[in-house]
SEMIKOL-503283 format. One record per residue (C-alpha): residue number from 0; residue in three letters; x, y, z. Coordinates in Angstrom, 3 decimals. Each point is the difference from the previous one (the first is absolute). Layout:
// SEMIKOL-503283
seq = NUM&type = ALA&x = X&y = Y&z = Z
...
//
This chain:
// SEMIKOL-503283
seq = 0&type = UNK&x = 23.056&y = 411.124&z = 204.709
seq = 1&type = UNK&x = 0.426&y = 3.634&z = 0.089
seq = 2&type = UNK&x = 2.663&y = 2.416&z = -0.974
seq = 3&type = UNK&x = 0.287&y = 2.291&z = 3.398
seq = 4&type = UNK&x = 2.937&y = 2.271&z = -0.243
seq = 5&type = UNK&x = 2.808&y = 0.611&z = -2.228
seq = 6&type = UNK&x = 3.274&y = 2.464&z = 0.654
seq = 7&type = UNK&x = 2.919&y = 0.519&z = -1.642
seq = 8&type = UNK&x = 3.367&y = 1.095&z = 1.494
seq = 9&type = UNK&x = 3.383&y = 0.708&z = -2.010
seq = 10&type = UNK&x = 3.134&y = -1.247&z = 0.468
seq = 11&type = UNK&x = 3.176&y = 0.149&z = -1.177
seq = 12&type = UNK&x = 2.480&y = -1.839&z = -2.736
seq = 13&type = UNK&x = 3.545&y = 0.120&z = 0.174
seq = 14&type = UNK&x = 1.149&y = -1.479&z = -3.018
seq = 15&type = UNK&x = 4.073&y = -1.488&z = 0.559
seq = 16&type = UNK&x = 1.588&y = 2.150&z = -2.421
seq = 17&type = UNK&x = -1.597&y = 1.948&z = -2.756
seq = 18&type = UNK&x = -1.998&y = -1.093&z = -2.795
seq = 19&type = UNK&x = 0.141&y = 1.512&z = -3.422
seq = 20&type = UNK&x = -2.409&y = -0.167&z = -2.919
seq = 21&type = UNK&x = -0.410&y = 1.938&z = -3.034
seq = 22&type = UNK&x = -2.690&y = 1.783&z = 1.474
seq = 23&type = UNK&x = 1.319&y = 1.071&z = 3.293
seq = 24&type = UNK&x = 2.515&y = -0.979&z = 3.078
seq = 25&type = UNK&x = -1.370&y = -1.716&z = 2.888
seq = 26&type = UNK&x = 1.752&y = -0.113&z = 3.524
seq = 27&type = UNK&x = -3.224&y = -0.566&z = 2.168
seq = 28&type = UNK&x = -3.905&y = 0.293&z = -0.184
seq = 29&type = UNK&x = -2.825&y = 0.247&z = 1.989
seq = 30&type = UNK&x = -2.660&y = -2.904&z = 0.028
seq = 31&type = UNK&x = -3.492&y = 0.410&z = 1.187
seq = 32&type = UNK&x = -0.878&y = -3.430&z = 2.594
seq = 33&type = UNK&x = -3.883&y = -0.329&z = -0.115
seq = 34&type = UNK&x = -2.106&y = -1.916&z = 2.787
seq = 35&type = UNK&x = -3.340&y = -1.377&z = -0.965
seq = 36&type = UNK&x = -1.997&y = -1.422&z = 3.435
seq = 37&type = UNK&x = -3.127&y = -1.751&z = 0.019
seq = 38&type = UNK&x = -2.826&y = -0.783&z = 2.573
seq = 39&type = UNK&x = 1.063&y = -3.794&z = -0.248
seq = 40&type = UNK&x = 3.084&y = 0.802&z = 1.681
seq = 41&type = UNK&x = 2.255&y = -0.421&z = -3.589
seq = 42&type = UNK&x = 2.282&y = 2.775&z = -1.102
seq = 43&type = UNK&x = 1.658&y = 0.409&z = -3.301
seq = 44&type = UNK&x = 2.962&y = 1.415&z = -0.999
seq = 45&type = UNK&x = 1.137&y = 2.012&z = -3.335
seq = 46&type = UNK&x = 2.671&y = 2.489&z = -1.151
seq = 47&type = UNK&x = 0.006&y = 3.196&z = -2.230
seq = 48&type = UNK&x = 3.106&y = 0.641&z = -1.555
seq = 49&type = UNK&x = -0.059&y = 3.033&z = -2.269
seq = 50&type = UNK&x = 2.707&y = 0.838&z = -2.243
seq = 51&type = UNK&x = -0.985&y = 3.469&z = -0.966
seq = 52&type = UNK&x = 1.762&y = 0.078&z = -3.957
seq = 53&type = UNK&x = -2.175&y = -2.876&z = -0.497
seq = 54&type = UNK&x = -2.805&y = -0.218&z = 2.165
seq = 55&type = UNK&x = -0.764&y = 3.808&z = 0.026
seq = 56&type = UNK&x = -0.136&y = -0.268&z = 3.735
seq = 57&type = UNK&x = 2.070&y = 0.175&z = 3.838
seq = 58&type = UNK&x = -0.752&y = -1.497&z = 3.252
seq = 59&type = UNK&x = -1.293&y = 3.385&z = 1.062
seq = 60&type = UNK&x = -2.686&y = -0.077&z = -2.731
seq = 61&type = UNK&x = -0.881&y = -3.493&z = 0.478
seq = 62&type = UNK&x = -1.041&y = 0.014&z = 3.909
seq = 63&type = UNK&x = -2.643&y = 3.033&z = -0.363
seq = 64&type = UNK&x = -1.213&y = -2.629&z = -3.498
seq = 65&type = UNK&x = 0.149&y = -3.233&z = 2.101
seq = 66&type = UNK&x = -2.101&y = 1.804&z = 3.026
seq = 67&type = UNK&x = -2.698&y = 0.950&z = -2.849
seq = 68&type = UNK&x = -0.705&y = -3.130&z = -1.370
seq = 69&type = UNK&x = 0.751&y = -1.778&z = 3.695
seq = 70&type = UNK&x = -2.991&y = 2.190&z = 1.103
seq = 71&type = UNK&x = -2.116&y = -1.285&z = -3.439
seq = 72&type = UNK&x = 0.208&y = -3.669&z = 0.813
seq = 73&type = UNK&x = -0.767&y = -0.249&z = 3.587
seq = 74&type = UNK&x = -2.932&y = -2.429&z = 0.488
seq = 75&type = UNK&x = 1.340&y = -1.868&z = -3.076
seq = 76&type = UNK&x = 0.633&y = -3.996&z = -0.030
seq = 77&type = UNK&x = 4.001&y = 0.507&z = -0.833
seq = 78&type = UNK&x = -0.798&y = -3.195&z = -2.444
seq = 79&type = UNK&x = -2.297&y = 1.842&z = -2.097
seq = 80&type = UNK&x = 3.123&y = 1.562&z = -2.237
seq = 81&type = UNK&x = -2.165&y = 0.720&z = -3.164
seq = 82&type = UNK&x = -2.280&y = 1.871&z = 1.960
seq = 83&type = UNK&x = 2.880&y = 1.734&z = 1.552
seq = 84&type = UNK&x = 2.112&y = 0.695&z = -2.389
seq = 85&type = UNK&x = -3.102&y = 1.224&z = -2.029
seq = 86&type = UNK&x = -0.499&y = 2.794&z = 2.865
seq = 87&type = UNK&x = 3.738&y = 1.194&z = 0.058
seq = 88&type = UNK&x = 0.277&y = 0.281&z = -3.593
seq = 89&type = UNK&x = -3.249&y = 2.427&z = 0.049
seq = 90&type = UNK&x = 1.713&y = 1.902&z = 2.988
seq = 91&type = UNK&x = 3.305&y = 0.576&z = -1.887
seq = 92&type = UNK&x = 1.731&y = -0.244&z = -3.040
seq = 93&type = UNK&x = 3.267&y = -1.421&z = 0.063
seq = 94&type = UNK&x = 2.013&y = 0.261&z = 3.676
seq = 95&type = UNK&x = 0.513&y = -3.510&z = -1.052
seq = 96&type = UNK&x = 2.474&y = -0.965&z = 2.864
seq = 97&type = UNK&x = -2.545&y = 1.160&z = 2.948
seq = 98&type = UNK&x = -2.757&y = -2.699&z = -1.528
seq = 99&type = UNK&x = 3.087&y = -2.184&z = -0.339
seq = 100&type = UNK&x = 0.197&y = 0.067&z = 3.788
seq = 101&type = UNK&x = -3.340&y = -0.637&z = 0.848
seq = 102&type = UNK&x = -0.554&y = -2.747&z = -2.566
seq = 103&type = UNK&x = 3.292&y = -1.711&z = 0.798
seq = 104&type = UNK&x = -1.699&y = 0.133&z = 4.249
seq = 105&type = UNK&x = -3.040&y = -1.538&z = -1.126
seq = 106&type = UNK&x = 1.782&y = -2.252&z = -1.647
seq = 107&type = UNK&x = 1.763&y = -0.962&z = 3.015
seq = 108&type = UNK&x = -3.345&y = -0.389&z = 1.606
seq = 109&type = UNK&x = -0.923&y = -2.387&z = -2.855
seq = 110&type = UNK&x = 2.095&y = -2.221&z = 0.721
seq = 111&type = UNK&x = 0.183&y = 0.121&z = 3.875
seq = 112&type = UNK&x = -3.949&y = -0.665&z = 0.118
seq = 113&type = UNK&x = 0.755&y = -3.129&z = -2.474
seq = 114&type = UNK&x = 2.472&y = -0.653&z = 1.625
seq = 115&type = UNK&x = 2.579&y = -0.881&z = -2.743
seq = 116&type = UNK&x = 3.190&y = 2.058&z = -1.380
seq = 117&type = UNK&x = -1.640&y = 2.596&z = -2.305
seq = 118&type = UNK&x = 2.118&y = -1.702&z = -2.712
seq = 119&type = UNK&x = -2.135&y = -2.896&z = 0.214
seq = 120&type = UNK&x = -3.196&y = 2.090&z = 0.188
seq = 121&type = UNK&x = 1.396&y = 1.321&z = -3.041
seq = 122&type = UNK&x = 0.374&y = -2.776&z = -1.838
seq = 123&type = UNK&x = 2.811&y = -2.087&z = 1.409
seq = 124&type = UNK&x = 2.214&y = -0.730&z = -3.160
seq = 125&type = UNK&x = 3.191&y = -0.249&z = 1.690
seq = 126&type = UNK&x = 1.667&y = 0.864&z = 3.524
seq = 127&type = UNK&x = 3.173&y = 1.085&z = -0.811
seq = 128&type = UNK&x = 1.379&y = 2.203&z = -3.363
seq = 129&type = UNK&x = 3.155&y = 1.414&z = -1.485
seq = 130&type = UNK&x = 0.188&y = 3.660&z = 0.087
seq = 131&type = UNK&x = 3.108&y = 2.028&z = -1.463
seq = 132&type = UNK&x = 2.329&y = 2.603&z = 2.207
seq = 133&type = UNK&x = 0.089&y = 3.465&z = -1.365
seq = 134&type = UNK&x = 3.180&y = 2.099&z = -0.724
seq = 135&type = UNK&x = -0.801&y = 3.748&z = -0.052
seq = 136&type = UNK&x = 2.341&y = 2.055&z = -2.404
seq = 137&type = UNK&x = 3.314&y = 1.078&z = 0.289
seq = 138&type = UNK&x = 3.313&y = -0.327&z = -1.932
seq = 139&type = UNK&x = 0.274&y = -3.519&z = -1.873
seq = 140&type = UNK&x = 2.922&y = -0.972&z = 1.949
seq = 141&type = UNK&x = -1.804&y = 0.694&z = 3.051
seq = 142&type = UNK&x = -3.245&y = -2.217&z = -1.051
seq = 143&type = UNK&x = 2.008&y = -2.810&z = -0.971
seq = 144&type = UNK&x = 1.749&y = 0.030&z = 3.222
seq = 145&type = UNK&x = -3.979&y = -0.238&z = 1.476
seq = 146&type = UNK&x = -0.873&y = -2.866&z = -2.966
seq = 147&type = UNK&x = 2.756&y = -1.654&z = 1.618
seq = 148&type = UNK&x = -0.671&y = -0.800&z = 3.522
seq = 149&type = UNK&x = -3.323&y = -0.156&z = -0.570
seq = 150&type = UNK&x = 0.371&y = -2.970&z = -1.924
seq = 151&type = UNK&x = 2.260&y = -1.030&z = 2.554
seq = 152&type = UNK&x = -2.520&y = 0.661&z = 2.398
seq = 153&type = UNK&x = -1.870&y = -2.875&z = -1.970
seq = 154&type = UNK&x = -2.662&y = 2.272&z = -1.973
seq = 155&type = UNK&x = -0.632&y = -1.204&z = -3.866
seq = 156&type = UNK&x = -2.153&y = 2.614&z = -1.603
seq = 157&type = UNK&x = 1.451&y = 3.721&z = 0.198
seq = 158&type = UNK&x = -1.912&y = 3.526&z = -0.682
seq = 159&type = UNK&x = 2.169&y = 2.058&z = -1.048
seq = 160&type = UNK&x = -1.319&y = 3.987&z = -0.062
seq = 161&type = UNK&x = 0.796&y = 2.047&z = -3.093
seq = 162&type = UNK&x = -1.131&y = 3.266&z = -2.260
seq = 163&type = UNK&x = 2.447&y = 2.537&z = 0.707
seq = 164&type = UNK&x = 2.125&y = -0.245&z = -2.408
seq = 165&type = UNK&x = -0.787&y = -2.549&z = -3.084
seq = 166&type = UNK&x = 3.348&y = -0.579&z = -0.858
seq = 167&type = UNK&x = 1.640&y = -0.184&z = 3.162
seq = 168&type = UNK&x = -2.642&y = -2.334&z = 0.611
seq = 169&type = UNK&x = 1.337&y = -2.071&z = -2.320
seq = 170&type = UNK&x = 3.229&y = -0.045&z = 1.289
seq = 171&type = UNK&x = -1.790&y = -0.923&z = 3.930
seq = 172&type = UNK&x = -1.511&y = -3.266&z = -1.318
seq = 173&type = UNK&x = 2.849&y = -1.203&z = -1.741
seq = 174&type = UNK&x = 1.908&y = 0.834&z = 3.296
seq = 175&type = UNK&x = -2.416&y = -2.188&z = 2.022
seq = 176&type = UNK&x = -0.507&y = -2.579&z = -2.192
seq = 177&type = UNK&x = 3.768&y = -0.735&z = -0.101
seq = 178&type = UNK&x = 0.114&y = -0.015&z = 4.123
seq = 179&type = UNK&x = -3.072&y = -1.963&z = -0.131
seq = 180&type = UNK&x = -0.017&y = -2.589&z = -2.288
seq = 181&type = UNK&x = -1.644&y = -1.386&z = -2.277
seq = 182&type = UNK&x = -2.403&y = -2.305&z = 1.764
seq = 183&type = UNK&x = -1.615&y = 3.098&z = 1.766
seq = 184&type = UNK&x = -3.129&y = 1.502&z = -1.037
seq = 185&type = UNK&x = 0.645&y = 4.215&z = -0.543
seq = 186&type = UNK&x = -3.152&y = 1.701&z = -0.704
seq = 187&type = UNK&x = 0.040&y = 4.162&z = -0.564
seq = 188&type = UNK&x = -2.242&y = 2.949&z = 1.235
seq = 189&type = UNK&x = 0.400&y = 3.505&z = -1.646
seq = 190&type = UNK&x = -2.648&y = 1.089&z = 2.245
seq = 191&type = UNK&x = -1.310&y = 2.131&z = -2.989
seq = 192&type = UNK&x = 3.690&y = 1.160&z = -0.628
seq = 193&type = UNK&x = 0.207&y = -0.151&z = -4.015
seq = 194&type = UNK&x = -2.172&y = 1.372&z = -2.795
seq = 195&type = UNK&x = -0.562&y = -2.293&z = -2.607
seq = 196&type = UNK&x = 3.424&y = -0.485&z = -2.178
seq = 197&type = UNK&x = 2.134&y = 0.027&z = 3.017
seq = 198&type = UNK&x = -2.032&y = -2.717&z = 1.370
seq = 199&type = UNK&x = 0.120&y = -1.816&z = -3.496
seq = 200&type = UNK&x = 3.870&y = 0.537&z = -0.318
seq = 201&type = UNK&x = 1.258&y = -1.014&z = 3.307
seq = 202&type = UNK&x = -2.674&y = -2.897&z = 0.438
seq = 203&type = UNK&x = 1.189&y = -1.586&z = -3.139
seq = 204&type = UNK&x = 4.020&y = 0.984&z = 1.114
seq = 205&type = UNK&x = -0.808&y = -2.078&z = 3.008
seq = 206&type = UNK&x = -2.203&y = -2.950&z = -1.315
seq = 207&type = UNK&x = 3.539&y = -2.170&z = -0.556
seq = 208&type = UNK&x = 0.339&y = 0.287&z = 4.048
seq = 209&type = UNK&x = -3.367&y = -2.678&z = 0.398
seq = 210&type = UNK&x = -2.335&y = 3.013&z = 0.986
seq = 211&type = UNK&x = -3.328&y = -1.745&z = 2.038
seq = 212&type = UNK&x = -2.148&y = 2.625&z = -0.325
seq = 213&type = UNK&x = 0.183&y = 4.264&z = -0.491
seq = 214&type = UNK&x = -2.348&y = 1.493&z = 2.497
seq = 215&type = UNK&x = -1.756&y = 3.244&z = -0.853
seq = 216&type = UNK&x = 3.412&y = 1.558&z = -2.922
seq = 217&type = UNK&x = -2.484&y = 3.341&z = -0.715
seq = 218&type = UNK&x = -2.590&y = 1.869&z = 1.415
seq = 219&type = UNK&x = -2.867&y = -0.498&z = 1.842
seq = 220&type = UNK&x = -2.953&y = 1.561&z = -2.345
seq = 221&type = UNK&x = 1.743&y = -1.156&z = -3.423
seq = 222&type = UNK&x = -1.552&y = -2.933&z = -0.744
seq = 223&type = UNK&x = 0.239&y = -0.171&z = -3.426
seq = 224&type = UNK&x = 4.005&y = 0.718&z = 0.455
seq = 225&type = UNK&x = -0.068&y = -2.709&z = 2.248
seq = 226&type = UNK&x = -1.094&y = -2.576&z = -2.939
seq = 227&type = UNK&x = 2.157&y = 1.100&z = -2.353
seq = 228&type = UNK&x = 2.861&y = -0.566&z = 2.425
seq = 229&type = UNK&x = -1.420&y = -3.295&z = 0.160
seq = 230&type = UNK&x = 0.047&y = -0.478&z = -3.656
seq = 231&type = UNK&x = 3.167&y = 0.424&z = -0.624
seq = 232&type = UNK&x = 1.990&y = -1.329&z = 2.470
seq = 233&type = UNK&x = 0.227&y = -4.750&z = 0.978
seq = 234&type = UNK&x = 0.394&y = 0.721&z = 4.026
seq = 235&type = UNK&x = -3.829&y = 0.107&z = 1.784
seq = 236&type = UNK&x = -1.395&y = 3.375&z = 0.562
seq = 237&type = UNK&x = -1.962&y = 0.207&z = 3.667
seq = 238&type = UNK&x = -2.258&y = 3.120&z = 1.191
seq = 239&type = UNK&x = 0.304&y = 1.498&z = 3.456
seq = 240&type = UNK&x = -0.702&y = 3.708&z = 0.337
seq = 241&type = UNK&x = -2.526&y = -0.418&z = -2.851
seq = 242&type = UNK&x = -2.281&y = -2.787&z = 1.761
seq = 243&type = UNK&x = -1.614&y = 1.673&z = 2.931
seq = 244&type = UNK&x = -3.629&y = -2.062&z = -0.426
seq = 245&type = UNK&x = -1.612&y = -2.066&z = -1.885
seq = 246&type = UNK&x = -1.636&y = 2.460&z = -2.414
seq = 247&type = UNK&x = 4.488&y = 0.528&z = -0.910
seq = 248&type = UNK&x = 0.378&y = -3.764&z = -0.710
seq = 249&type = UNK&x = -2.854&y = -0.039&z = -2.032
seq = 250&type = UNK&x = 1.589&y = 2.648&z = -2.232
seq = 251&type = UNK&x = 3.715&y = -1.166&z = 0.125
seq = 252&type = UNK&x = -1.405&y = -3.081&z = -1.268
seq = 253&type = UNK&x = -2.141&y = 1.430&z = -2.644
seq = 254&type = UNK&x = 2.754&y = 1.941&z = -1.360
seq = 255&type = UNK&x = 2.621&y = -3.036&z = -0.073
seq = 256&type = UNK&x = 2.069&y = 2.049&z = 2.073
seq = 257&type = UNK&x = 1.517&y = -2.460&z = 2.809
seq = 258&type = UNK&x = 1.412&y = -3.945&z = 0.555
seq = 259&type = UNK&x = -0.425&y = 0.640&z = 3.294
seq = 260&type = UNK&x = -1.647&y = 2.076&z = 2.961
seq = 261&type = UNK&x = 1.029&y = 1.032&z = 3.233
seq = 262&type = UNK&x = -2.534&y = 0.054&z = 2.834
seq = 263&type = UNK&x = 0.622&y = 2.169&z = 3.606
seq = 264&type = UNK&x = -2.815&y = 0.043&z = 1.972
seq = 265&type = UNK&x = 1.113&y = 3.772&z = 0.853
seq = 266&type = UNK&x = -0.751&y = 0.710&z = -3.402
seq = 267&type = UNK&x = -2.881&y = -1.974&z = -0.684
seq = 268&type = UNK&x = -1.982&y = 0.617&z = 3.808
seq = 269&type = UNK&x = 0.442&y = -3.408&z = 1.311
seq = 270&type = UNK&x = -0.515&y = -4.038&z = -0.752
seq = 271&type = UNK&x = -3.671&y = 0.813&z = -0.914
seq = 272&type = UNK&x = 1.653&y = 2.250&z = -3.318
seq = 273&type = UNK&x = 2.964&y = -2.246&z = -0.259
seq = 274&type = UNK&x = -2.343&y = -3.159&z = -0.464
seq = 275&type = UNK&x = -2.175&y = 1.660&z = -2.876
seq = 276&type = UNK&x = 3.356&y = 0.990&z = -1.778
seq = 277&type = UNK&x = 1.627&y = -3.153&z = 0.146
seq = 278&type = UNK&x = -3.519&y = -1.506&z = -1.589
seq = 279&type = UNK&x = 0.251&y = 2.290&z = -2.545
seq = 280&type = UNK&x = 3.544&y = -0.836&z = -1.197
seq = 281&type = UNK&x = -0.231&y = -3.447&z = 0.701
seq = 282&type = UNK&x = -2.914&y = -0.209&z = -2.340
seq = 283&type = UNK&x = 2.050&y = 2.024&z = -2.605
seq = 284&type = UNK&x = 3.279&y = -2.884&z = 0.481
seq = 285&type = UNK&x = 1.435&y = 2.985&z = 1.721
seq = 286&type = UNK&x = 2.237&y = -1.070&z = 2.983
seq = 287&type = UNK&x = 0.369&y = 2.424&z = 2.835
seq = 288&type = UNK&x = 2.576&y = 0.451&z = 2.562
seq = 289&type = UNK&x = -0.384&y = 1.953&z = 3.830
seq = 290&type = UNK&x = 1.867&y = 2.787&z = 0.656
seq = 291&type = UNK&x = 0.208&y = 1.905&z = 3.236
seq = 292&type = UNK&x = 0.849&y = 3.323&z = 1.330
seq = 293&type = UNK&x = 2.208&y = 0.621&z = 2.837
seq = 294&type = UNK&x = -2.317&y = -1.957&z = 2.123
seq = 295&type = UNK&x = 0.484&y = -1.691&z = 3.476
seq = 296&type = UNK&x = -1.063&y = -4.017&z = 0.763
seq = 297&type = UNK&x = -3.704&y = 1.137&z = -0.179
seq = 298&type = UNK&x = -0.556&y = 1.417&z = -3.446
seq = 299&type = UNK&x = 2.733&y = -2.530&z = -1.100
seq = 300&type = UNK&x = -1.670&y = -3.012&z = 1.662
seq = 301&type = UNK&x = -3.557&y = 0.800&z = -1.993
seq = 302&type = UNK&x = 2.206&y = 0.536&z = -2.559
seq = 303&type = UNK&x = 1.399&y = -3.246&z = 0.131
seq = 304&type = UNK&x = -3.154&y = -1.896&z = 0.900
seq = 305&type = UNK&x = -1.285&y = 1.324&z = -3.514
seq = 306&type = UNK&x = 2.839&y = -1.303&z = -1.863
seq = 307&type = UNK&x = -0.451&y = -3.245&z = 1.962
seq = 308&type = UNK&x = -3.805&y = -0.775&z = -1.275
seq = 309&type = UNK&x = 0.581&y = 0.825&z = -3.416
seq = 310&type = UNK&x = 1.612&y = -2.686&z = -2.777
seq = 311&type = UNK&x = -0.266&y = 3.566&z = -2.599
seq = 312&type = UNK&x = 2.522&y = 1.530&z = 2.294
seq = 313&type = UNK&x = 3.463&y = -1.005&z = -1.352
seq = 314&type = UNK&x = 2.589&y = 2.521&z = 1.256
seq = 315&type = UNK&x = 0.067&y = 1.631&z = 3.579
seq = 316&type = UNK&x = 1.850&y = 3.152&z = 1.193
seq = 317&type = UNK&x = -0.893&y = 0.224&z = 3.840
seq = 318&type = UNK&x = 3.333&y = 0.919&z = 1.036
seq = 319&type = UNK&x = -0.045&y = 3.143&z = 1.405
seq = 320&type = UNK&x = -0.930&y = -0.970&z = 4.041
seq = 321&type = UNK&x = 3.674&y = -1.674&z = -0.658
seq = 322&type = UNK&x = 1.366&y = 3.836&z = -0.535
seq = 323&type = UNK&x = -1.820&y = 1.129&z = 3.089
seq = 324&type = UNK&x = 1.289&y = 0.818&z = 3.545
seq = 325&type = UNK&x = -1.345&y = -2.332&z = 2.906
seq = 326&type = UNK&x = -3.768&y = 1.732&z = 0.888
seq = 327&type = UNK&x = -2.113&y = -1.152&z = 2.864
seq = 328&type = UNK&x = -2.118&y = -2.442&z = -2.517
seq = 329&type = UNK&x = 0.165&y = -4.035&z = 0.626
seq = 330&type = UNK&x = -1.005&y = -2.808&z = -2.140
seq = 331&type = UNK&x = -0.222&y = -0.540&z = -3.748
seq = 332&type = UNK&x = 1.349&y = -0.838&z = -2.402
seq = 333&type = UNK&x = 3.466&y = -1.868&z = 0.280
seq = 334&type = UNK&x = 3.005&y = 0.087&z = -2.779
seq = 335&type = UNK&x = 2.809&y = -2.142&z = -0.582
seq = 336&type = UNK&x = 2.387&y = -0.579&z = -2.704
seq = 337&type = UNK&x = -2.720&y = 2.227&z = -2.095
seq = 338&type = UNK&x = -2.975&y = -2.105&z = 0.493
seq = 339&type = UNK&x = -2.716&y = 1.530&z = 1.960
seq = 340&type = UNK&x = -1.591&y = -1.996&z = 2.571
seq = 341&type = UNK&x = -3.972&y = 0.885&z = 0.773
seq = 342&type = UNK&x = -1.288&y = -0.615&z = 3.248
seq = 343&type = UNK&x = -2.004&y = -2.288&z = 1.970
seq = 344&type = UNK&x = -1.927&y = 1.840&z = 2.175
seq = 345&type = UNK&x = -3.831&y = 1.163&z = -0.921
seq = 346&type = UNK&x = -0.074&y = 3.373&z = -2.041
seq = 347&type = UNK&x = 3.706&y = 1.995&z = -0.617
seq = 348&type = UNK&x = 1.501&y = -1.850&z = 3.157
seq = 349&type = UNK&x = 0.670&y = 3.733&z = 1.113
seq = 350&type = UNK&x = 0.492&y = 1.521&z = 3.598
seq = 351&type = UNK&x = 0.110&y = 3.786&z = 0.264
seq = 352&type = UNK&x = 0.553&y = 1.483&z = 3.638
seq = 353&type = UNK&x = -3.102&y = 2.832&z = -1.291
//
């Protein structure tokens, strides 16, 4: 089997109302829907999200990036990822989210030609998972009110976004975890939003409200910040915007920095990346979670799939095709009361009108 064509064409997001993180506002983003078809008749599917204050790229740099290394791989047997992914590392550095979209495709092929769910190619540990439901930021009254009927909704784990403002931050857990409950999981992303004793002070102010986890309190580069936040505060410590690849969780590791790491295949390039990542930290007795960008049902379905094959992957935030407008994408992944439900059909279970 041969890989015979690939294209990519962007499309739009409309998030339902605004999303707001310590890094930036979000009220709708453009994805980037790869095709991957091969002379077997089998065609894959994968999505580029960027988020350019984290990825360092748009959907405008990411087609002319996805043509490039389409154009590299052409004659290539789509199941021969090492070799591929060797070829579009050498091509580029980084644009991480446009070899995100071609892995996640051949991916898809994977598991079409086996003709299993890719979460059993994978690895099969489970079919179904929790993940949490995010709550952006806003006033604390405001993201109780959310905390509220989500739970309602029947969701048990909540992400709640902070980093703005460490103290009011303190008064926006407290909020939620009285409309809560206590029998709901709250876990916290400052999305790089303290420096060092903020995160320290308002992580241990908040550790008497059950914190899970505190995703990513400083920034990215400051590893060595990062571990002494860890030292001095009880509530788990978990990377995101400083694991982009393997060579990252090698060094978080190394440096005691992190309980816990979050792995997004726009970050990391794709499931190839993801996998070696998750070996590393799993080998350390470092549990991971997935994360997502504001991705539709494809890049959330691989997503998922991932979190599905792996027993190291405790904690799941795939929420954000939930937050998303209706798009012209079928199949996927399936959620109810905040369990995600993978699906049965061969590869992503995917159709895209492309």
């Amino acid at each position: 089997m041969k890989i015979t064509k690939v294209t990519a064409e962007k499309i739009r997001l409309e998030l339902k109302k605004p999303f707001k993180i310590a890094l930036g506002c979000i009220e709708s983003c453009e994805a980037v829907i790869v095709k991957v078809e091969t002379d077997e008749g089998l065609v894959g599917f994968g999505e580029g999200n960027p988020t350019a204050f984290v990825t360092g790229d748009t959907a405008e740099t990411l087609i002319p990036m996805v043509n490039m290394l389409g154009k590299a791989i052409i004659g290539l047997n789509p199941i021969e990822l090492g070799k591929i992914h060797g070829i579009m590392d050498r091509l580029l550095v980084g644009n991480t989210c446009a070899k995100a979209a071609i892995d996640i495709a051949l991916h898809d092929i994977m598991g079409k030609r086996m003709g299993m769910p890719l979460y059993k190619v994978l690895g099969g540990y489970r079919d179904s998972f929790e993940t949490d439901m995010t709550i952006s930021i806003d006033e604390p009254e405001v993201m109780a009110g959310e905390a509220a009927a989500l739970v309602k909704e029947g969701y048990r784990t909540l992400k709640i976004k902070v980093g703005t403002d460490f103290e009011k931050d303190v008064d926006r857990i407290k909020a939620i975890r009285e409309a809560a409950g206590k029998d709901i999981k709250i876990r916290l992303d400052a999305n790089q939003g303290w420096n060092v004793p903020e995160a320290v002070t308002a992580i241990n102010k908040m550790e008497g409200f059950n914190i899970d986890v505190v995703e990513q309190p400083i920034k990215h580069w400051n590893i060595e910040g990062l571990a002494a936040v860890r030292n001095k505060v009880r509530v788990p410590i978990m990377a995101d915007e400083s694991v982009f690849s393997p060579e990252d969780a090698i060094k978080l590791i190394k440096e005691n920095a992190v309980d816990a790491m979050n792995i997004k295949l726009m970050k990391c390039g794709g499931i190839f990346k993801a996998r070696r990542i998750n070996a590393i930290a799993e080998a350390a007795g470092c549990e991971c979670m997935v994360g997502c960008m504001a991705e539709s049902s494809i890049g959330i379905t691989a997503a998922a799939s991932f979190v599905a094959a792996n027993k190291n992957i405790t904690r799941a935030d795939v929420d954000s095709f939930l937050m998303i407008k209706e798009s012209n994408i079928e199949g996927g992944v399936k959620v109810k009361d905040g369990i995600i439900y993978l699906p049965d059909e061969p590869g992503l279970g995917i159709r895209v009108n492309m």
